[in-house]
C-alpha positions as CSV (number, residue, x, y, z in Angstrom):
1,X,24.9,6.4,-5.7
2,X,27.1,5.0,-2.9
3,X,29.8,7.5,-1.6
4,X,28.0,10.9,-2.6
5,X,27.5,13.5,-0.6
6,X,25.4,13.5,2.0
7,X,23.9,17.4,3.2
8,X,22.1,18.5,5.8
9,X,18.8,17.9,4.5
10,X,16.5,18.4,7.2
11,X,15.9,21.6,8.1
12,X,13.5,23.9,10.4
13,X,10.9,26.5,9.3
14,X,12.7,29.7,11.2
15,X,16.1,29.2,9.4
16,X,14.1,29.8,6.2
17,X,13.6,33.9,5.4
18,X,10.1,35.4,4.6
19,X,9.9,35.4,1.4
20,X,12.5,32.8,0.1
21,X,11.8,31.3,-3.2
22,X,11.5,27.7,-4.1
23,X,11.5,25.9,-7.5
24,X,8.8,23.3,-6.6
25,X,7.6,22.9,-3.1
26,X,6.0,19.3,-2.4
27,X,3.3,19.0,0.8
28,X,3.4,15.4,1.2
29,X,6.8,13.0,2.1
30,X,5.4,9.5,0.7
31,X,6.7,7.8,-2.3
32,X,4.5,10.6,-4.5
33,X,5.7,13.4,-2.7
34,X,10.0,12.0,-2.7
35,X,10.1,10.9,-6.4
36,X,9.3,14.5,-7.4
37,X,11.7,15.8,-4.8
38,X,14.2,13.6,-6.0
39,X,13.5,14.3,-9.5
40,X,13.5,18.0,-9.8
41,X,16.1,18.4,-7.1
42,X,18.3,15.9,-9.6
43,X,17.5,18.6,-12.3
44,X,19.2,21.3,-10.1
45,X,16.1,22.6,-8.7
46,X,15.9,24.0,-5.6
47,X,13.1,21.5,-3.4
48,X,11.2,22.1,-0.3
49,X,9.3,18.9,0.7
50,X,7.0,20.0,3.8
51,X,5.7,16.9,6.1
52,X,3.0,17.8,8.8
53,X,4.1,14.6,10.4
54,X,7.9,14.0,12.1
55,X,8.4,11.2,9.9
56,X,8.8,10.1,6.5
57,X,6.8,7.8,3.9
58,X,3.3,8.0,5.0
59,X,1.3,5.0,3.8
60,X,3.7,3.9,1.0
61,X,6.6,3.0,3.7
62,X,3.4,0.7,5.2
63,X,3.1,-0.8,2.0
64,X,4.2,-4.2,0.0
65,X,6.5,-1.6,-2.2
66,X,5.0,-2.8,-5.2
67,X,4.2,-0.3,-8.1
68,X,2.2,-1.2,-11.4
69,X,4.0,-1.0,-14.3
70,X,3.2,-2.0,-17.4
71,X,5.6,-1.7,-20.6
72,X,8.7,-1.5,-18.0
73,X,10.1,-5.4,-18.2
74,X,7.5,-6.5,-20.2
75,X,5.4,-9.7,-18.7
76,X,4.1,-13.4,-19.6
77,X,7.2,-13.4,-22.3
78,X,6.0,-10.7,-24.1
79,X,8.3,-7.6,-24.8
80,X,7.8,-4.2,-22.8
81,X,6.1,-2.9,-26.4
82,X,3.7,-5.9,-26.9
83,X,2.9,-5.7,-22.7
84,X,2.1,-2.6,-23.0
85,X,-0.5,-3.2,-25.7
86,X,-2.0,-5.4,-23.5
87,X,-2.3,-3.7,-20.5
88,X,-4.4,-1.3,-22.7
89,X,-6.6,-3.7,-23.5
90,X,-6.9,-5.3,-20.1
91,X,-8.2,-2.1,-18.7
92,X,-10.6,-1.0,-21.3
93,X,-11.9,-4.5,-21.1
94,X,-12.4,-4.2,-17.2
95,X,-13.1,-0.4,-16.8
96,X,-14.9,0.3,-19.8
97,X,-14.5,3.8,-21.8
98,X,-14.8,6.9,-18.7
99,X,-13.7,10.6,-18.7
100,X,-10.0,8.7,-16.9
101,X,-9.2,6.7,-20.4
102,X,-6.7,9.6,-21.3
103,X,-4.6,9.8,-18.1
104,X,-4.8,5.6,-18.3
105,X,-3.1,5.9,-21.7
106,X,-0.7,8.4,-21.0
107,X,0.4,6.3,-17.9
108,X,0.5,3.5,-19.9
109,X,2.4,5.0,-22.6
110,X,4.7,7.2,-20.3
111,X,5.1,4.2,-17.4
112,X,8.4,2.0,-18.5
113,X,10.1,5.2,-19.6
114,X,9.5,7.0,-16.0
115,X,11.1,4.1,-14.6
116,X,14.0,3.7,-16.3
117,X,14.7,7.4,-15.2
118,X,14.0,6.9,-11.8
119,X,16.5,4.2,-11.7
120,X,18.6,6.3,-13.4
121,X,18.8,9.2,-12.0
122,X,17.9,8.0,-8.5
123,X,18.8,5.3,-5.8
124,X,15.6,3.9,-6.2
125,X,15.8,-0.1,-7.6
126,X,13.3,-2.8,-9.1
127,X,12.8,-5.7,-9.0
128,X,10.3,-7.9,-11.4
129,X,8.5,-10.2,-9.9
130,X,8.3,-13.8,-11.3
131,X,4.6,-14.4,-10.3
132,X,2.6,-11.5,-9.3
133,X,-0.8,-12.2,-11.6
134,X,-3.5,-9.3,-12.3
135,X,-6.5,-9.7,-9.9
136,X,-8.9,-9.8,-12.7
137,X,-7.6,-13.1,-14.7
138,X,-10.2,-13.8,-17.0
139,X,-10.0,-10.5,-18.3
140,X,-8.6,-10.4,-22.2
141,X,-5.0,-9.0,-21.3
142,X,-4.6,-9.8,-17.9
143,X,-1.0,-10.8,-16.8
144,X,0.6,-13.5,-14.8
145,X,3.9,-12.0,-14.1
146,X,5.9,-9.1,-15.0
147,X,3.7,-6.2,-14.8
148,X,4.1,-5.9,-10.8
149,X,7.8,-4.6,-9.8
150,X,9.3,-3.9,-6.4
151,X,11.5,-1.6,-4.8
152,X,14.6,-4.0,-4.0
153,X,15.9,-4.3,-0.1
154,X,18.0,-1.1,1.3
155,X,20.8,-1.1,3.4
156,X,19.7,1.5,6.0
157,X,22.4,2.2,7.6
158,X,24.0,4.3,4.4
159,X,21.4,6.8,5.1
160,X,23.1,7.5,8.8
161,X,21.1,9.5,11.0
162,X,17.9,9.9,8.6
163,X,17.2,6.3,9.4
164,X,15.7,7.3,11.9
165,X,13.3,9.5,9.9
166,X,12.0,6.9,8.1
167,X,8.2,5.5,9.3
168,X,8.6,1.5,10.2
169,X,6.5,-0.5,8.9
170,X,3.0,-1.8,10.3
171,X,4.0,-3.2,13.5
172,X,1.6,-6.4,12.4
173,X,3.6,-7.4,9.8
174,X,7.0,-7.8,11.6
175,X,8.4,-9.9,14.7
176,X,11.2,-10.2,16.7
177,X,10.7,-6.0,17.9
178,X,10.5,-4.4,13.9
179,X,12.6,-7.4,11.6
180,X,10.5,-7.3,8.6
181,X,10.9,-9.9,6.3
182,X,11.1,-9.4,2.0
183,X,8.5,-11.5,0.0
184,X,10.2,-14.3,-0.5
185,X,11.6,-14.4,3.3
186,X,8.3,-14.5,4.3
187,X,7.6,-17.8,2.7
188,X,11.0,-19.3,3.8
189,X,10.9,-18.1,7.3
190,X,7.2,-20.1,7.2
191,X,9.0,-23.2,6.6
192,X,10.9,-23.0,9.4
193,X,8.1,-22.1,12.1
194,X,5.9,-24.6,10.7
195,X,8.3,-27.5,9.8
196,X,11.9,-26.5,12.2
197,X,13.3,-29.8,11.8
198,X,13.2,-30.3,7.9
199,X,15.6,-29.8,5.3
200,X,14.4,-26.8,3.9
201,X,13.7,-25.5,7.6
202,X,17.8,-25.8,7.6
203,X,18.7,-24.2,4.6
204,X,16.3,-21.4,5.3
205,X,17.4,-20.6,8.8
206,X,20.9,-20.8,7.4
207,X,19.8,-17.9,5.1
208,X,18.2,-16.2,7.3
209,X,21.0,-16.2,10.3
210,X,23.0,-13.0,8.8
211,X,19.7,-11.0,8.6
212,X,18.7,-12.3,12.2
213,X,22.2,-11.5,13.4
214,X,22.6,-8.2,12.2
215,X,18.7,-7.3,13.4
216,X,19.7,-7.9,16.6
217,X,22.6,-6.2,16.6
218,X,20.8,-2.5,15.1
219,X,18.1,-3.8,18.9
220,X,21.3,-3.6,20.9
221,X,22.6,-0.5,19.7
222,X,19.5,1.1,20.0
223,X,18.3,1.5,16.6
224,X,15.5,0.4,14.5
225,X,16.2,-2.3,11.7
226,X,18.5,-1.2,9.6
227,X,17.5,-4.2,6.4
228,X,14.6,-2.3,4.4
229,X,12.5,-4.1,3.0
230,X,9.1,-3.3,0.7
231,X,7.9,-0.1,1.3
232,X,10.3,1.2,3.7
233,X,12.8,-0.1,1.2
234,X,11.1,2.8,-1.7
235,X,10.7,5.1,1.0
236,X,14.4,4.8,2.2
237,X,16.3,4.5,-1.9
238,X,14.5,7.9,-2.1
239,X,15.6,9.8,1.0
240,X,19.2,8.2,0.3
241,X,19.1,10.2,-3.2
242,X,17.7,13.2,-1.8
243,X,20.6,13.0,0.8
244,X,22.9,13.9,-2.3
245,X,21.1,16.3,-3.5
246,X,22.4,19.9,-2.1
247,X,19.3,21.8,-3.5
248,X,16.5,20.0,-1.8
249,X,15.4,20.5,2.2
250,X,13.0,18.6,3.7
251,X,10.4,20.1,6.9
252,X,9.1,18.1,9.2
253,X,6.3,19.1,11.6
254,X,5.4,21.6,9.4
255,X,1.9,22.2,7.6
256,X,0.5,24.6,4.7
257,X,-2.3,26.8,6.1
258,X,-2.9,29.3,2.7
259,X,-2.2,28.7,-1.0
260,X,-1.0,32.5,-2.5
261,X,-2.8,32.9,-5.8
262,X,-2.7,35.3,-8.4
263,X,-3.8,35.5,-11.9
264,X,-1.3,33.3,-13.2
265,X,-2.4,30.2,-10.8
266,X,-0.6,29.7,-7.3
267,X,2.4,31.9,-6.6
268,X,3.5,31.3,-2.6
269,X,2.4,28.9,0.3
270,X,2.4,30.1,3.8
271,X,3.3,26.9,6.3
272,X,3.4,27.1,10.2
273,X,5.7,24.8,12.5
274,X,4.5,25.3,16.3
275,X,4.7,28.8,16.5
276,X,7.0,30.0,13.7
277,X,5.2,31.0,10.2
278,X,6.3,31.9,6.5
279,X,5.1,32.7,3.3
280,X,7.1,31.2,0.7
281,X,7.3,31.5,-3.0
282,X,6.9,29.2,-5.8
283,X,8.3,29.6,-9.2
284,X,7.5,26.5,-10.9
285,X,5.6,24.1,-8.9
286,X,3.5,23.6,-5.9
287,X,2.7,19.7,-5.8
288,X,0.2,18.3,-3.2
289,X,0.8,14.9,-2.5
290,X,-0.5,14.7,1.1
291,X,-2.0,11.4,1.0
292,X,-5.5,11.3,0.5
293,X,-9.0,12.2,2.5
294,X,-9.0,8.9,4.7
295,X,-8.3,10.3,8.5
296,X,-10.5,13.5,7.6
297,X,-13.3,13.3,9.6
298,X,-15.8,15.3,7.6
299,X,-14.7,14.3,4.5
300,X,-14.7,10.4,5.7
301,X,-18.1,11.2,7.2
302,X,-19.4,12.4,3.9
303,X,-17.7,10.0,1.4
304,X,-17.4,6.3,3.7
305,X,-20.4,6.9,6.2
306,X,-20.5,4.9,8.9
307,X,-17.3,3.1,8.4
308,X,-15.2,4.1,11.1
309,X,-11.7,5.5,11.1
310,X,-10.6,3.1,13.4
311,X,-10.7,0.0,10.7
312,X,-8.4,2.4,8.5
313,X,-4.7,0.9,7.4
314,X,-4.0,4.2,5.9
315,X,-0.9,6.5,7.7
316,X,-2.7,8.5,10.9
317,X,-1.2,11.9,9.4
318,X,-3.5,11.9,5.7
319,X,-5.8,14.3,8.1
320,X,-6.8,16.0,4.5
321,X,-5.7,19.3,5.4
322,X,-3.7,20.4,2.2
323,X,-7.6,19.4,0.1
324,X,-9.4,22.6,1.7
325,X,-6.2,24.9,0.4
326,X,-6.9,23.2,-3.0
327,X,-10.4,23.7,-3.2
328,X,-9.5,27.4,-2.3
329,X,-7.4,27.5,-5.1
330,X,-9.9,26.5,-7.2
331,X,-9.4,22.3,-7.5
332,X,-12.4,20.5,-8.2
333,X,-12.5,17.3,-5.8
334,X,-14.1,14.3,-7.9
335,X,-16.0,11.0,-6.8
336,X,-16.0,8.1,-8.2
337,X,-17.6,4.5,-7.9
338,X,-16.0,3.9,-5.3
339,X,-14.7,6.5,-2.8
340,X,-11.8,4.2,-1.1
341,X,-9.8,1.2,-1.8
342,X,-10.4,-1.8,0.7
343,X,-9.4,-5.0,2.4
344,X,-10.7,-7.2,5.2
345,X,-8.5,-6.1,8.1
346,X,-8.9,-7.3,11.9
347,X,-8.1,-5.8,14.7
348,X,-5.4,-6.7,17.3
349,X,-4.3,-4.7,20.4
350,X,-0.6,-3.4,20.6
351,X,1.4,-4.2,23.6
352,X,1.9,-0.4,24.3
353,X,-2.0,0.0,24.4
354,X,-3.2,0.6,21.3
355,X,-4.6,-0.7,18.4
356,X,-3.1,-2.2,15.8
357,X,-4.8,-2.8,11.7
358,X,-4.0,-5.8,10.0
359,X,-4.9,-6.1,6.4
360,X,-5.7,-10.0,5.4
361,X,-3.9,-9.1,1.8
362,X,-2.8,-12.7,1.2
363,X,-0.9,-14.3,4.0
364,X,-4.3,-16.8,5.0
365,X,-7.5,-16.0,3.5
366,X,-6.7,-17.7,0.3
367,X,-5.2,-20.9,1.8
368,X,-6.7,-24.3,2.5
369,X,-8.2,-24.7,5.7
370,X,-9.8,-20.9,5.9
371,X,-13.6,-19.6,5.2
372,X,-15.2,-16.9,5.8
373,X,-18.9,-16.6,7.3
374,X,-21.2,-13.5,8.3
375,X,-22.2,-12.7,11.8
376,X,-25.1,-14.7,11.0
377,X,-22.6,-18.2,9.8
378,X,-23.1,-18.3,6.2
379,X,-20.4,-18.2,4.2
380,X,-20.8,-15.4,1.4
381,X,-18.1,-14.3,-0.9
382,X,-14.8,-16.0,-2.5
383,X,-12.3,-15.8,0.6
384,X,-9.2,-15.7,-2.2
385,X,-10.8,-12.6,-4.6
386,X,-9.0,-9.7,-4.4
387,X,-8.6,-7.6,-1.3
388,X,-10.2,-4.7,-2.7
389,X,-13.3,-7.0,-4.3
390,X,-13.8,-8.7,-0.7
391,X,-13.9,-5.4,1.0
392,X,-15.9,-4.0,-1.5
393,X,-18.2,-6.9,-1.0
394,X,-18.1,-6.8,2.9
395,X,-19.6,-3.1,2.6
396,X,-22.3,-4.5,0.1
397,X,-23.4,-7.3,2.2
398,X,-26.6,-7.1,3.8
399,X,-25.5,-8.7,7.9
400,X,-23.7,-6.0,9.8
401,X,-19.6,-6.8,10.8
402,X,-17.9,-8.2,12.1
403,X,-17.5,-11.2,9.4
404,X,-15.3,-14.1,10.9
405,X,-12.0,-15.8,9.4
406,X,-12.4,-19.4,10.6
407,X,-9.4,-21.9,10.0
408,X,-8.6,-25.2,11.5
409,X,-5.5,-26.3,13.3
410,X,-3.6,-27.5,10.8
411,X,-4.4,-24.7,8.8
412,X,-3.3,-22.5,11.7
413,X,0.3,-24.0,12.6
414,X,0.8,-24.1,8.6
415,X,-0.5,-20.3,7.8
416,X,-0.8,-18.4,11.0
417,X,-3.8,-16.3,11.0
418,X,-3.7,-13.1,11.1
419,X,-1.4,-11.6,13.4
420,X,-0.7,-15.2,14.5
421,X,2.6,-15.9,12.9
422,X,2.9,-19.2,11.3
423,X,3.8,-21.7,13.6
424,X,1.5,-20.4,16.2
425,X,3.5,-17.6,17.0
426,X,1.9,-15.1,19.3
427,X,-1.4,-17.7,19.7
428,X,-1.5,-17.9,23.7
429,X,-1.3,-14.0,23.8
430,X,-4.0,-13.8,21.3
431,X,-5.8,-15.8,22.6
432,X,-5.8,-13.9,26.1
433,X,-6.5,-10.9,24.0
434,X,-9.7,-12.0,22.6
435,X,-8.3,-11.0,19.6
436,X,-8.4,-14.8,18.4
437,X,-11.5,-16.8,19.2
438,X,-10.5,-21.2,20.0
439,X,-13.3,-23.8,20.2
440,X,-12.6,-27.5,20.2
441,X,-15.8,-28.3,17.4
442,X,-17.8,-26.3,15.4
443,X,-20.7,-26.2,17.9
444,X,-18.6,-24.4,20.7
445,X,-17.1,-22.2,18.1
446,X,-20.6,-20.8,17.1
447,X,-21.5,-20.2,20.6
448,X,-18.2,-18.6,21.5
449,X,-18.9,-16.4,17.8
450,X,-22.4,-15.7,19.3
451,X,-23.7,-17.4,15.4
452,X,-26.5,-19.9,14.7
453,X,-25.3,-23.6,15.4
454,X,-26.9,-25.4,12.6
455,X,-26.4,-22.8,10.3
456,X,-22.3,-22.7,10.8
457,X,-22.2,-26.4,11.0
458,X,-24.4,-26.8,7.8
459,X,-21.8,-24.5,6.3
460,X,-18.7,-25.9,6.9
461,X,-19.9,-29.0,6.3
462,X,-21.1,-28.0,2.2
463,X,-17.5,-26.3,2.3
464,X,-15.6,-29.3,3.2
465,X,-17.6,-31.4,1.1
466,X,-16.6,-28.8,-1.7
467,X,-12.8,-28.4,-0.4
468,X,-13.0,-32.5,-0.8
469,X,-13.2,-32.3,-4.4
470,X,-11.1,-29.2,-5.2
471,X,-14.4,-27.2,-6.4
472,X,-15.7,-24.3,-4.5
473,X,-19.7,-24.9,-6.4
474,X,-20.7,-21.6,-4.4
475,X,-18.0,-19.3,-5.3
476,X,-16.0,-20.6,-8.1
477,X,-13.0,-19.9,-5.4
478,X,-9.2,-20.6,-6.9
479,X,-10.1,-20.6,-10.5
480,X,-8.0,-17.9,-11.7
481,X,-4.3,-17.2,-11.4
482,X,-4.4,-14.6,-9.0
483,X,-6.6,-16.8,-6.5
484,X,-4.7,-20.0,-6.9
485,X,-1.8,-17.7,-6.5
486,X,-2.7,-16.9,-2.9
487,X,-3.0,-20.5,-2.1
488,X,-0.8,-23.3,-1.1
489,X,1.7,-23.9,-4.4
490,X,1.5,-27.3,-5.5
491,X,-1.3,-28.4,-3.8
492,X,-3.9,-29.9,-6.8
493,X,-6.6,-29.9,-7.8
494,X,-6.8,-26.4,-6.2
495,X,-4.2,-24.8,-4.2
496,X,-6.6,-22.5,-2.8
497,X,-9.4,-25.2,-1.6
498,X,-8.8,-27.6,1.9
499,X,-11.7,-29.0,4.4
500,X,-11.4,-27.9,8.6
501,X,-11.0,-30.9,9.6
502,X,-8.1,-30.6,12.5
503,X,-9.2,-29.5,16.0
504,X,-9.3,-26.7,17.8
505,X,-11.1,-24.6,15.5
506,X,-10.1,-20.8,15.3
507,X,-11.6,-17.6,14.4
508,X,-10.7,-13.5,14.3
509,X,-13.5,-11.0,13.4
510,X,-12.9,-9.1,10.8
511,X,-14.0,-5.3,9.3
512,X,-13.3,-3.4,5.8
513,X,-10.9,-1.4,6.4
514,X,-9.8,1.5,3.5
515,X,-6.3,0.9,2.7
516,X,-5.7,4.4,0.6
517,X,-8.3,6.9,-1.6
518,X,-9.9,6.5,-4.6
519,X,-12.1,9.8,-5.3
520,X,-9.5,12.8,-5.6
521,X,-8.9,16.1,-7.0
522,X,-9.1,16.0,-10.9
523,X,-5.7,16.3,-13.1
524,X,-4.8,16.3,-16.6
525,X,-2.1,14.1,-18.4
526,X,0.7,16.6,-16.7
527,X,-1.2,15.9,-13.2
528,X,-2.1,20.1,-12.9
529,X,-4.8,20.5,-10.8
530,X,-7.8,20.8,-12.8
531,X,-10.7,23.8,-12.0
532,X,-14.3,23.1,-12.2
533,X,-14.7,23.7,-15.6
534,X,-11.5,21.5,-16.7
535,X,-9.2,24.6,-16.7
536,X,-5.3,23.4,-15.6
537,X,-4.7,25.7,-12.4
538,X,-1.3,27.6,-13.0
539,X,1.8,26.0,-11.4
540,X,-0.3,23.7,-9.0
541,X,0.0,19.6,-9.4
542,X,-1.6,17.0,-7.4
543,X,-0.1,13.2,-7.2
544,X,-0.8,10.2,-5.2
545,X,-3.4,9.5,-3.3
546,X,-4.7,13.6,-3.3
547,X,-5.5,12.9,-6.9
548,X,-8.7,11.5,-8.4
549,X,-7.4,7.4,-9.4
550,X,-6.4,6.9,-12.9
551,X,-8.1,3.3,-12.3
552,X,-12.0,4.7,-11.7
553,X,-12.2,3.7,-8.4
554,X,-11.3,-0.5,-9.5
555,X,-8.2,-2.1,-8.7
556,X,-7.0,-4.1,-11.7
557,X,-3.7,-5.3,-10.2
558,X,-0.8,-5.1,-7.5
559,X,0.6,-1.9,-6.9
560,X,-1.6,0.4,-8.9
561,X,-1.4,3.0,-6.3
562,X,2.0,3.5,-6.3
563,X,2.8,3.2,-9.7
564,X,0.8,5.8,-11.4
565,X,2.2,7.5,-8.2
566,X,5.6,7.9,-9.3
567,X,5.2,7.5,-13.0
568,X,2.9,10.7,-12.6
569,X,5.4,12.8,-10.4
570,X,7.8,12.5,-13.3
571,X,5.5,13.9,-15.6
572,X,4.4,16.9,-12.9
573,X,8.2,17.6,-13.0
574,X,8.8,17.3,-16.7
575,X,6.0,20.0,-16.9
576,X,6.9,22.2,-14.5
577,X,10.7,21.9,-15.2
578,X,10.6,21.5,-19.3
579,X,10.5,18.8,-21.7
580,X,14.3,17.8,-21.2
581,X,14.9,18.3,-18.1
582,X,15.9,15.1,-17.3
583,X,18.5,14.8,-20.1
């Protein structure tokens, strides 16, 4: 798509008349909300896409940029037909039969095509990745590689001006003032903070000195990183295409206060920006993709207790105020088992004052030299399950939080730890934050945690003793592919397993944190907002995060989030458009 067009795409509420008429208007600018933009502005339609915040993405442009998609590439080998099979099987097999089995089949059936379409008819590239396993291995069906795909690295600077519309990513997971690195820069740049005089620390800092030079250069002139990667990389491929697309606007700092109804289903939206209001009408589609119920208070309150907001990774916009218009219209909001997805996140303080989230998805927890104990020093879950599974487990346990990520030295300089960079990056300032905890033994690191000596001693020493032998007899940690996955390639018998043995010891507290919503407002196989009494509501569809998880409230593998996401805001369009309009 290099060299089209690019229009004025942003636009205020007062140039817009009372009145005007819209195709499909979409509340919500993350990757849900831009795919059906793109889409049915790349059928001709004419798009509004209204953002209450003054930036775009939400939490997918804070995300890994990985969607789940089976029957697209195919995976272990197999072809995209036989993958898809198996995928099938692997969630029946680990979510049983529910009143979600249809809209899991028709994602599964519908996923690889919506793809291919998306790359088609948008900017928006994939990439497979070569070893990306399921979380639930030993599940009949589960896949090692293939299924998890990712949006492939942006140059930002085709998208001129917009780039700067574009939210950066969590602050925690770059350095050097917002250079974000790709996967597989993560894991070379590690080699060169841990190892700087190797090799490998050579060839990798070799390929790495364009990216460095260039990152510095978008600093000097002013501007944010201009190298998208992940997340940011989706969020920007999709504001590129909808650059070139003369029918579709976008408003920012704008929000829907009323959903229009009539007997035929929703028929306008009023929105207000500051001072200025319209009513607007809709011909085909009103699609709520606003990003889920986490930063609602009363709706958090009600559905996550006592868990507080601060612990959330989840965009600070997703207030939840698009879900009362819905349930005016007549959307049923649905629970499920569980209400949120999760991950063990710690806290550290920003250098502007605030606070900062930082999800442990895989960078340490799973590594040698890490465990986990309770406030109390026991050690009670597998520290390499999945990120949803340990927060999941963190909420069941019976000691109140924090929980504590303790690593040795070695482990430290090798891994980082949290938002300790590998190397020891950022470890003094940390330190001086409180935000990381240093003891030189055991004993002074349980009084510094405020834990039981003996216990915490007792425990290390039955997890080194385990770590010795490459068998974790508590937890069966490292035993499946995703888990030795997270560990330390190579390393036998178990990647994932290594004793503390180096001094100082180090630890950071850590909280679950929900990382998106689970529970949402019911859909059908089109993704039309579904009444009380399973009755599609006219002309209204709900994607993303606003609508109830295909997956039951589990989390069977990377990306699952985004990838019925997008796969489902083709189908929203293909309904509210027609059957072919795409061809």
């Amino acid at each position: 798509m290099a060299g089209t067009r690019q229009h004025e795409l942003v636009a205020r509420l007062d140039t817009l008349e009372e009145g005007d008429a819209f195709d499909v208007i979409v509340l919500g600018a993350g990757a849900a909300g831009l795919t059906a933009g793109a889409l049915a502005a790349g059928a001709g339609a004419r798009v509004l896409i209204v953002e209450a915040a003054g930036l775009v993405g939400g939490t997918s442009a804070l995300t890994a940029g990985t969607l789940w998609a089976p029957g697209r590439y195919g995976s272990d080998g197999l072809s995209p037909a036989e993958d898809r099979v198996r995928a099938g099987r692997y969630l029946e097999q680990l979510i049983g039969a529910d009143d979600l089995a249809a809209l899991r089949e028709t994602f599964l059936d519908e996923a690889g095509a919506a793809i291919e379409l998306i790359e088609r008819t948008t900017a928006a590239r994939f990439v497979q990745r070569s070893h990306h396993p399921d979380y639930v291995g030993d599940v009949d069906g589960a896949a090692i590689q293939g299924r998890a795909i990712e949006a492939v690295d942006f140059d930002g600077r085709l998208l001129g001006p917009a780039l700067a519309l574009i939210r950066p990513p969590l602050k925690e997971f770059t350095v050097l003032g917002g250079f974000a690195p790709n996967r597989d820069e993560t894991a070379a740049y590690s080699v060169i903070a841990t190892d700087p005089l190797s090799a490998g620390s050579f060839r990798a800092a070799l390929q790495a000195a364009p990216r460095m030079i260039r990152h510095v250069g978008d600093r000097v002139r002013g501007r944010r990183s201009s190298h998208l990667t992940m997340g940011n990389a989706l969020v920007g491929r999709l504001l590129y295409t909808l650059l070139s697309r003369p029918t579709a606007t976008v408003l920012l700092h704008t929000e829907a206060t009323e959903l229009v109804t009539g007997d035929s289903g929703v028929t306008g939206v009023r929105l207000r920006s500051g001072t200025v209001g319209r009513t607007l009408t809709v011909r085909s589609a009103l699609i709520s993709a606003t990003g889920g119920f986490n930063r609602d208070g009363a709706r958090r309150a009600e559905l996550l207790g006592t868990t507080p907001e601060r612990w959330s990774a989840v965009a600070d916009g997703n207030r939840g105020r698009a879900h009362r218009l819905l349930e005016g219209a007549g959307a049923a909001f649905v629970r499920q088992g569980s209400d949120a997805f999760w991950a063990p996140v710690s806290l550290p303080a920003r250098r502007d004052g605030s606070q900062g989230v930082y999800p442990h998805f895989a960078l340490d927890r799973g590594k040698p030299g890490f465990l986990v104990v309770d406030s109390g020093g026991r050690r009670y879950l597998d520290e390499s399950q999945a990120y949803h599974t340990f927060g999941e487990t963190m909420i069941a346990h019976d000691v109140v939080p924090p929980a504590f990520l303790i690593a040795d030295a070695a482990a430290v300089r090798r891994y980082g730890i949290g938002a300790v960079r590998p190397g020891g990056w950022g470890l003094r300032r940390r330190l001086r934050e409180g935000y990381v905890v240093q003891a030189g033994d055991p004993a002074r690191l349980a009084d510094a945690l405020g834990v039981d000596n003996d216990v915490l001693r007792q425990t290390i020493e039955r997890f080194n003793a385990d770590a010795e032998r490459g068998l974790d007899t508590q937890f069966c940690r490292g035993e499946t592919p995703y888990q030795r996955n997270l560990g330390a390639r190579g390393r036998e018998p178990n990647p994932s397993l290594g004793p503390l043995r180096t001094p100082p010891y180090y630890a950071v507290r850590l909280y679950p944190g929900d990382i998106g919503s689970a529970s949402g407002f019911a859909t059908d196989e089109r993704a039309r907002a579904l009444d009380a009494g399973g009755r599609p509501i006219g002309r209204l569809y709900i994607l993303g995060s606003d609508m109830r998880s295909i997956m039951g409230g589990r989390y069977p593998g990377p990306g699952i989030t985004l990838g019925p996401a997008v796969v489902f805001a083709h189908l929203a369009v293909r309904h509210a458009l027609g059957e072919d309009y795409a061809s």
